[in-house]
N, C-alpha and C positions, 0 to 999 in steps of 0.2 A: 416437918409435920405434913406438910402438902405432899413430898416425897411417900412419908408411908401411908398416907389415905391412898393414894395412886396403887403403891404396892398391895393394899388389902382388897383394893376394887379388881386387882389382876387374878389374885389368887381365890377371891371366891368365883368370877366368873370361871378362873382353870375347874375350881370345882362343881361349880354347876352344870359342866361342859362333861367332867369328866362322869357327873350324876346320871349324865342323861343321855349316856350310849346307851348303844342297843345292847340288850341281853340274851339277844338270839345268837346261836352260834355260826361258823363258818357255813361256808355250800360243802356240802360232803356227797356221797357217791351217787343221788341223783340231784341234779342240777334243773331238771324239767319233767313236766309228766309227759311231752311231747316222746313216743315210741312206744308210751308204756299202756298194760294193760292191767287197771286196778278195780277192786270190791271194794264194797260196804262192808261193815265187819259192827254187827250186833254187839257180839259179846255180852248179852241181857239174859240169858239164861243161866236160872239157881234151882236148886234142890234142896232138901232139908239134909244137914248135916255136911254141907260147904265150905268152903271159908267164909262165905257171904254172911250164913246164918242168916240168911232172911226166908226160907220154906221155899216153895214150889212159886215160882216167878216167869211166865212166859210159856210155859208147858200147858197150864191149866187158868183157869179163873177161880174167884174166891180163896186163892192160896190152895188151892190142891188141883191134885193131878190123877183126876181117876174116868171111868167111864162117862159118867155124868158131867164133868169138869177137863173136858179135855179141849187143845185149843192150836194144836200144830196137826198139817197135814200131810208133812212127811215123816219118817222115823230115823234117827240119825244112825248111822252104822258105827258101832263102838267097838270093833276088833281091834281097835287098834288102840285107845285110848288105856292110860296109865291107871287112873280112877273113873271109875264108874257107880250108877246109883240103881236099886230096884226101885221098880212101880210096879202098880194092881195090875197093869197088864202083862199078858201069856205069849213068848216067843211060839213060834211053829213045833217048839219041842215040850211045849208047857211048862218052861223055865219060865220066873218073872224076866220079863223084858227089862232091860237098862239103856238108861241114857247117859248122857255129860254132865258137868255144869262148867257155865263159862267162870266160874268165881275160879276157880285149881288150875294154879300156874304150870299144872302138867298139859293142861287143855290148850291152856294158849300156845306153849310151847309147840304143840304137835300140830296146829293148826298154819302155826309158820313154818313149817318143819314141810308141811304138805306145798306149801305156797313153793317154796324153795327146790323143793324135788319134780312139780310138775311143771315150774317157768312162771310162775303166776307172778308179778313183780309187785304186787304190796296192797295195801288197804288203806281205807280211809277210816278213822273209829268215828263210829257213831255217840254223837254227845247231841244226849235229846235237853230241851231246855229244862225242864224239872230238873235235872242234874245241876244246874246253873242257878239253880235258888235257893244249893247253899255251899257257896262258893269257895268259903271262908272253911270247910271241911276237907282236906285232902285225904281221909282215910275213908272215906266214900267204896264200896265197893268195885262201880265204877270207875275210881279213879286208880284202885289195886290193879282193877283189868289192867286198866292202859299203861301204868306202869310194866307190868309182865307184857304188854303187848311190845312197847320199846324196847327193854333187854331182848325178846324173841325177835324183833326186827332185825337188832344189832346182829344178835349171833348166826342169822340166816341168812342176811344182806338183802334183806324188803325192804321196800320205801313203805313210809307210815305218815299220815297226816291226821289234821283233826276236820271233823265236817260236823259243824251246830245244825241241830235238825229244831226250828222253830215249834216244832208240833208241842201244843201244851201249853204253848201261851195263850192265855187270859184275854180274855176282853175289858178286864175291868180297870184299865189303865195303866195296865204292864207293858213295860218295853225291853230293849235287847241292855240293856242298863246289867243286870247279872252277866249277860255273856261276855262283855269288857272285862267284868271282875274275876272269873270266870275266868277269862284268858290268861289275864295276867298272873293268876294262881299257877297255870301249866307252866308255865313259863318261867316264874320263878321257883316253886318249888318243885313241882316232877320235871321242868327243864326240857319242857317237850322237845323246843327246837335247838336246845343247846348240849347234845349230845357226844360233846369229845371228840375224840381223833377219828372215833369210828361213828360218823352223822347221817343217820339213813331218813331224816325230816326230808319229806317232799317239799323241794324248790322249784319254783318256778319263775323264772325270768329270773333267773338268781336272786329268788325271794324266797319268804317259807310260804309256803301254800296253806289257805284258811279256808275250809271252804264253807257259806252258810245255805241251809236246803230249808224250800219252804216259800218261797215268796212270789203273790200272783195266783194262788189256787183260792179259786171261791168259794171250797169248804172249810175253811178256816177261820175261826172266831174275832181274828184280828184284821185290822186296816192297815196295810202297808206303808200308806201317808201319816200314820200318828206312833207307830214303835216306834223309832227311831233305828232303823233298819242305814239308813243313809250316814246316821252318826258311827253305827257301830263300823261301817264300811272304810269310814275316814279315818275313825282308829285304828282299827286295824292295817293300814293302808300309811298314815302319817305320824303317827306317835314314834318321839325318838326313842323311847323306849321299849315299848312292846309293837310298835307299828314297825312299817317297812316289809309287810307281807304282801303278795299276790292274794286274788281272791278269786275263789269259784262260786257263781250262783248257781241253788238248783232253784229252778222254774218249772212251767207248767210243759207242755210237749209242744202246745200252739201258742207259744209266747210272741210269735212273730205277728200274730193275725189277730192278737188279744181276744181269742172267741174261744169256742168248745169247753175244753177243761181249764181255763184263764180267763182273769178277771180283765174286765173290758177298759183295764187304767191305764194311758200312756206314762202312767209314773214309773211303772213296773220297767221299760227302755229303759229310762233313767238311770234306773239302780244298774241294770244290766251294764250300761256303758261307762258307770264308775266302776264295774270291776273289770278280771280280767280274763276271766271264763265262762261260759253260759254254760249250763249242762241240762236241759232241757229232759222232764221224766218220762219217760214212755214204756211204762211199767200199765199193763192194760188197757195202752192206745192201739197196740199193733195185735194181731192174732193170726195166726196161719187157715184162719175160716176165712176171710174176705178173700175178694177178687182181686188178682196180681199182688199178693205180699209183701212179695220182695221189690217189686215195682214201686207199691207204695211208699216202702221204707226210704229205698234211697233217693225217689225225688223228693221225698220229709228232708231226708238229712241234706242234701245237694242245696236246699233251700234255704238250710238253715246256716250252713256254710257260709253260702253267698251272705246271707245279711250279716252274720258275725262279720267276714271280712270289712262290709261297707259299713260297719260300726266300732271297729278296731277292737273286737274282743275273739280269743281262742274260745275253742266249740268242742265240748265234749260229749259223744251220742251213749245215752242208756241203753244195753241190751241184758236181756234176762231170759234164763232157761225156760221159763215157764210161768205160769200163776195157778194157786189154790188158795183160797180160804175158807173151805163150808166149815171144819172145825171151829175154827173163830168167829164166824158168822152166825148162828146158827144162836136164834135169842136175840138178834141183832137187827131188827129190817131194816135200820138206815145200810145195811153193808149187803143189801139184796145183791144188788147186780153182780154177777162170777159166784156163785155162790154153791155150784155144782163143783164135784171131785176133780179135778185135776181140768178148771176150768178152760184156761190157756195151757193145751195140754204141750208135754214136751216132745211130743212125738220120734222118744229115744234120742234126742239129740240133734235132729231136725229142723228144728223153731232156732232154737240158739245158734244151730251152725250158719243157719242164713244167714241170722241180724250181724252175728261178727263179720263173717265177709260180705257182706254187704255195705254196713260202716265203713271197711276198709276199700272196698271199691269204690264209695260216692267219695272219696276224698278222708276221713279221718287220720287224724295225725293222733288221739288219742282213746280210749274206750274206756267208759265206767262200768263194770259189772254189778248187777244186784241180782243177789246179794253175795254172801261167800256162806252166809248160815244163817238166812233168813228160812227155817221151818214152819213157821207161822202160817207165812202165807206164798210158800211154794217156791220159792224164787232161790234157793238155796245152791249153792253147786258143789260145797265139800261132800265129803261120801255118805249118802244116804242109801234106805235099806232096802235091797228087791225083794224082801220078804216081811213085811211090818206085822205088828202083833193085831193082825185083822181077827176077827169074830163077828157074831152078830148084833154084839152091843157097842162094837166100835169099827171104824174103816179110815186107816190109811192110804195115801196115793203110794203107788211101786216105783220100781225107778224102768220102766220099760223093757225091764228083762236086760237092761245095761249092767255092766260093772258099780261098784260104788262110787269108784273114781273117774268115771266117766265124764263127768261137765267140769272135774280139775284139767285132766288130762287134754278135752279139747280147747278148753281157755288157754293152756300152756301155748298150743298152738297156735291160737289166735294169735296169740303175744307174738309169736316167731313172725309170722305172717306180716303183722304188721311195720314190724322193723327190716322184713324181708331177708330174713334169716333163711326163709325158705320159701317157697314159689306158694303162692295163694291158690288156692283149691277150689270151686265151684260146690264139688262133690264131698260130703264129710267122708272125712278117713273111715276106716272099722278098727274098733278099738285095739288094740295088738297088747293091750295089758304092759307094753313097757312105758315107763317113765320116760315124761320127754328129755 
């Protein structure tokens, strides 16, 4: 009797043992994001008659997209796109102008397709928290995306991660409590990070890479001290079953000096030094108008380096082609500030080529892009149009009299750059139209 009580106590801990492996899969072809050079990757843009079927999403306000209702201020170049959509706007030839929509598995496909062809090595998908409030849905539009966004990873050989963007949390007692469940959902059913032989999940430190964006910015409705932002860090981080991941934080750009655009909390270190990346925003901290630029940049980043190092966490620097948002703005005065055309202008490729080699001179071992198709508010780098459907009831930004594929083409290179594939340049190349 004694014998098989012993026996039944061995076999359910073999099973509770065997319950509570990890369901992430193997390290597959990137192992670190350390060489690599990745985006943000929206994927929020619908159209009426999509797969989404949800109408005009991200183009426009009020669910439409017309002169009055317009709200992106670049125009995306669609020659090359498989489906496309009309709108009330007039091309240079008096055709209705077209766009995309991220819902058509041809979009995603062509978008890693580009990633693949100009060196761009992957993206991070953006999972904003409304998405995580209802968790227990995996036929979510946004969860279609990400799905096509993985099989395009696979068949292109991107790395692909997931990054929660806190924005949309509540003050009314909400915490990261969805994003757990939420996780777990990828994980077990779209199988984010358990993708077979052929595994293109960003690892880092032979982890899967989580990354959360959002925390320390004091325009935000929530306390950092009461979501449970720390809980969600240790699940992610310790759970034998869905934990055992690396973690990137995005933070504010002065997270080191708790002032400017960051909130004055040393809780905010805290969190920083539970995880295992800082990635600090600097998406409208830098402009090519101030005095020494580039100077400033890199003793930013050289600064920020130092303190990651004496704080044991890797250091990712944000750089972006540019900033616009008067489209989106406009009805808005909390979004006063940049609120002119092509605010942080791109000066053809000028602004972006600095901040890349610049990061790469002050020391970066990694680069985050924003965005890969952020239209909205400027900051976009797949091929957008030197000719947009301008009139005098509507105004687009141009792309500088550049190629469309001009900020794919010099990111490819950055990428080479950094891994010193090829000798680091001071001077931006002139475009030569060939694929890297």
């Amino acid at each position: 009797m004694q014998r098989t009580i012993i026996l039944l106590i061995i076999i359910c801990s073999s099973l509770a043992s065997l319950s509570a492996q990890s369901r992430h899969g193997k390290v597959g072809r990137f192992d670190s994001y350390r060489g690599l050079v990745m985006a943000g990757y929206q994927g929020w843009f619908r159209t009426p008659g999509d797969a989404a079927n949800e109408g005009w999403v991200h183009y426009g306000k009020n669910g439409k997209f017309d002169y009055e209702n317009n709200t992106i201020d670049f125009w995306p170049d669609v020659s090359d796109y498989e489906k496309t959509y009309k709108t009330e706007f007039r091309d240079v030839n008096g055709k209705p102008a077209e766009v995309f929509s991220s819902a058509d598995k041809s979009t995603t496909d062509l978008h890693f397709r580009w990633m693949k062809d100009y060196g761009i090595d992957g993206v991070f998908m953006q999972r904003f928290f409304g998405v995580t409030r209802g968790y227990k849905n995996s036929s979510k539009s946004q969860d279609i995306i990400l799905r096509n966004a993985l099989n395009a990873a696979r068949l292109n050989e991107r790395a692909i991660a997931v990054m929660y963007d806190l924005s949309g949390l509540r003050a009314d007692g909400e915490d990261c409590s969805s994003v757990i469940e939420d996780w777990k959902m990828l994980v077990d059913e779209i199988k984010v990070t358990n993708q077979g032989e052929n595994q293109v999940y960003l690892f880092h430190n032979g982890k899967p890479l989580v990354a959360i964006w959002g925390v320390g910015f004091p325009d935000r409705p929530y306390n950092i001290r009461n979501i449970g932002v720390n809980r969600l860090i240790e699940f992610l981080k310790n759970d034998p079953v869905y934990g055992g991941c690396s973690i990137m934080l995005g933070v504010p750009a002065y997270f080191r000096e708790l002032d400017k655009d960051c909130l004055p909390d040393p809780y905010l270190h805290e969190l920083i030094e539970s995880a295992d990346i800082v990635m600090p925003w600097m998406v409208q901290r830098f402009t090519p108008y101030v005095h020494k630029p580039v100077e400033r940049l890199r003793d930013h980043i050289i600064a920020d380096i130092n303190w990651s190092k004496d704080h044991n966490v890797d250091y990712v620097p944000v750089i972006c082609p540019g900033f616009s948002w008067r489209n989106l703005s406009l009805g808005k005065p909390e979004l006063a500030p940049y609120t002119a055309y092509g605010a942080i202008p791109r000066l053809g490729g000028r602004f972006y080529w600095d901040q890349m080699t610049t990061a790469i001179i002050a020391g970066a071992e990694m680069i985050y892009v924003a965005m890969f198709d952020e239209i909205d508010e400027g900051t976009a780098i797949f091929k957008v149009s030197d000719t947009p459907p301008n009139s005098d009831k509507a105004h687009f930004v141009d792309n500088d009299g550049m190629p469309a594929d001009h900020y794919l083409w010099l990111t490819g290179l950055g990428a080479r750059m950094l891994r010193k594939e090829i000798p680091l340049s001071i001077e931006m190349p002139q475009h030569t139209g060939i694929k890297n």
